[in-house]
Each structure stands twice: as C-alpha cells, then as structure tokens.
N, C-alpha and C positions, 0 to 999 in steps of 0.2 A: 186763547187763554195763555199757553205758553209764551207766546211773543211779546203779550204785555208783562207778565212774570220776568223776563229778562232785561228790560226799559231800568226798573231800581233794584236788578241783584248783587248781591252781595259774595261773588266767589271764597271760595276757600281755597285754601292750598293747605298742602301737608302738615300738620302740626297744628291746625290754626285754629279758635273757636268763636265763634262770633253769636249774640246773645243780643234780641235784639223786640222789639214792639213793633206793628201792624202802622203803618203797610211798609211794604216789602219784601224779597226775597233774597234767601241764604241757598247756595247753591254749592255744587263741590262735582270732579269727574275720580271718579275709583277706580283701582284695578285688585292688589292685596291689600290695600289701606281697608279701613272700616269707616262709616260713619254713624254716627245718631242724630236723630232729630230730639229735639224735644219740644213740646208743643203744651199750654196753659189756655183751655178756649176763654175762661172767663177772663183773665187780663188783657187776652191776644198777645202772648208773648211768649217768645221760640229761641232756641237757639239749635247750632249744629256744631260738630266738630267734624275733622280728619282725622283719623288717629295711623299711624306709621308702624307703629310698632306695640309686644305685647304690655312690657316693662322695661325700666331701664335696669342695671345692673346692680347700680349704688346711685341714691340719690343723694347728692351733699345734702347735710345737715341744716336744717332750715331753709333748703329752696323750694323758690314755688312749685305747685302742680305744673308740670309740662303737658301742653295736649297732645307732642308725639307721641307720649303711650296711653295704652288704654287707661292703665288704672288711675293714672294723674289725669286724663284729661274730664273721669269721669268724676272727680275727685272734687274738681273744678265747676262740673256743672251742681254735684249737689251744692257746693257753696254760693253759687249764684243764684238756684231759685232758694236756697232760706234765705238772702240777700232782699230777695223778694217777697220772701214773707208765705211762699209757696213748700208745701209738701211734695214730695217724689209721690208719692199715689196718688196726688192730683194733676199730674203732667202726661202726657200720652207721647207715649215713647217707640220709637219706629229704629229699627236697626238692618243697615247697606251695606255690602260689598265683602271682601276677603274672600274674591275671589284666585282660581289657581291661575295667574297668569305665566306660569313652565309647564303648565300640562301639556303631554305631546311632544314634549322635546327631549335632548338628551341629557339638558340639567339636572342634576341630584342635588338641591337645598329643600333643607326642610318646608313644609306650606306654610309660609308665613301666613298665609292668608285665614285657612283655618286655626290659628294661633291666636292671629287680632281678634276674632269672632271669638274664641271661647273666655278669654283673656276680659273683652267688654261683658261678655253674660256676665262672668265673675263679678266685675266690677258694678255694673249694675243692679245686678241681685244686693251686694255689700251692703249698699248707700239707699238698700231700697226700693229702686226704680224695679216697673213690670215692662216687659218688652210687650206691644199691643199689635207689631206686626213687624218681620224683618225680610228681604230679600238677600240673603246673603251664601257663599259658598259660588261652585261652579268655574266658568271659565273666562268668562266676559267681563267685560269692565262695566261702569254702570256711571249715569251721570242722571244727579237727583237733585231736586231743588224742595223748596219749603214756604208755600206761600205764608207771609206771619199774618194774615190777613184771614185767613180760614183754618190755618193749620193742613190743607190739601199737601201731600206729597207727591209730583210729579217723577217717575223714575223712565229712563231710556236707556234702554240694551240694546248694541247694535242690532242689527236685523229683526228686531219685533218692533210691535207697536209701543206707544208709550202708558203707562202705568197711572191712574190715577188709584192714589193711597188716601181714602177719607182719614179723619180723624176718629 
C-alpha cells in the first residue's frame, strides 16, 4: 500500500501547502516543523502543510497568509475549505511532529518544536478546526503521507513500525 502511495505523491517542504482531490498523495518528512492533514470524506479532498515556525514577528500590511507559520498557514487552510464550500467541523483533522530534535545535547534554544505544536492548537481551535488525532512532541522525526483517496494517514518513526491513522 505504501509503494503505490509514493507512484503520485506530492512532497512538501517547509513552508509549503498543498490542497488537493483523490487520487493521490501529500506527503512531508518532520523533525521540530509541524504538520496537519486535513481530510473532507465526502468530497475526497485533503490538503497538508509544513509549518516552520510559531508566528512571524510583524506581518506586512496586506500580505498573504505564509504557511511558514502556524497561524498563517492555518489561516490559509480555513480559507480554502470555505473556498470549498466546506465547514471546519466537517474536515477530520490529524496533527504531526514538533518534535525535540537537541534533546540530549548540549544546546540551550528554546523547543521550537513544542512552540509549533501549541502555536497550531491555538490556531486551529481559532478558525474552528477539532484536532481527531495527533502524534506530536518527543524526539524523532517522523515522515507522513495522506492518501486523498481515503483520507488514511500513513506515519513512520525511525525504528518502529509504521502507523496507519483511519479517518
């Protein structure tokens, strides 16, 4: 199932958000970044973000949502599914990563990683959205995909098995 999940995915990288109709998948690798899914069964339509960071400092005046941070990039998905014609309590919403990747060591920076994570509840809560299940915190990085095709969420932690997330 994984293998063919990889045939039409769609990576992410940091900042990015991609929103998208069945079939295919949305896919991203984490380490203190965050992600969300979000998932519509009856349209079959998904999207995901990366998010980098909690907020930005100062947003210039009339620029767009950025998905580098949480609050913009969540900003961005509620305008997408009203775009859609969809409600935030009808979307199933899954939230990855911010994990501590300096645990263990002798760096002293704040955890970004717990930052992103409470930064997105915030944001989610705002606009709406219910979190339906998250794997987030810890020390590991985490690489998760999003079939738009069922809404399944595949997750892999190094050294464990991998994760099937139903809708």
């Amino acid at each position: 199932m994984k293998a063919g999940l990889r045939q039409s995915e769609i990576f992410l990288h940091p900042g990015e958000l991609c929103f998208s109709r069945a079939p295919g998948c949305l896919g991203t690798l984490l380490g203190s970044c965050v992600s969300v899914t979000l998932w519509h069964p009856g349209l079959r339509f998904g999207g995901m973000c990366h998010i980098l960071l909690p907020a930005r400092q100062n947003r210039p005046p009339g620029a767009l949502p950025d998905g580098r941070y949480a609050d913009e990039a969540i900003e961005r998905f509620y305008y997408e599914i009203k775009a859609q014609r969809i409600t935030p309590k009808e979307c199933q919403i899954k939230l990855f990563g911010g994990g501590n990747m300096f645990a263990g060591t002798t760096v002293t920076l704040p955890n970004i990683g717990e930052r992103n994570i409470d930064a997105t509840r915030t944001a989610l809560s705002y606009y709406g959205f219910s979190i339906q299940t998250e794997h987030v915190g810890g020390t590991a990085r985490r690489r998760l995909f999003l079939d738009l095709g069922n809404g399944d969420v595949w997750l892999t932690v190094p050294g464990t098995d991998s994760l099937l997330l139903k809708p």
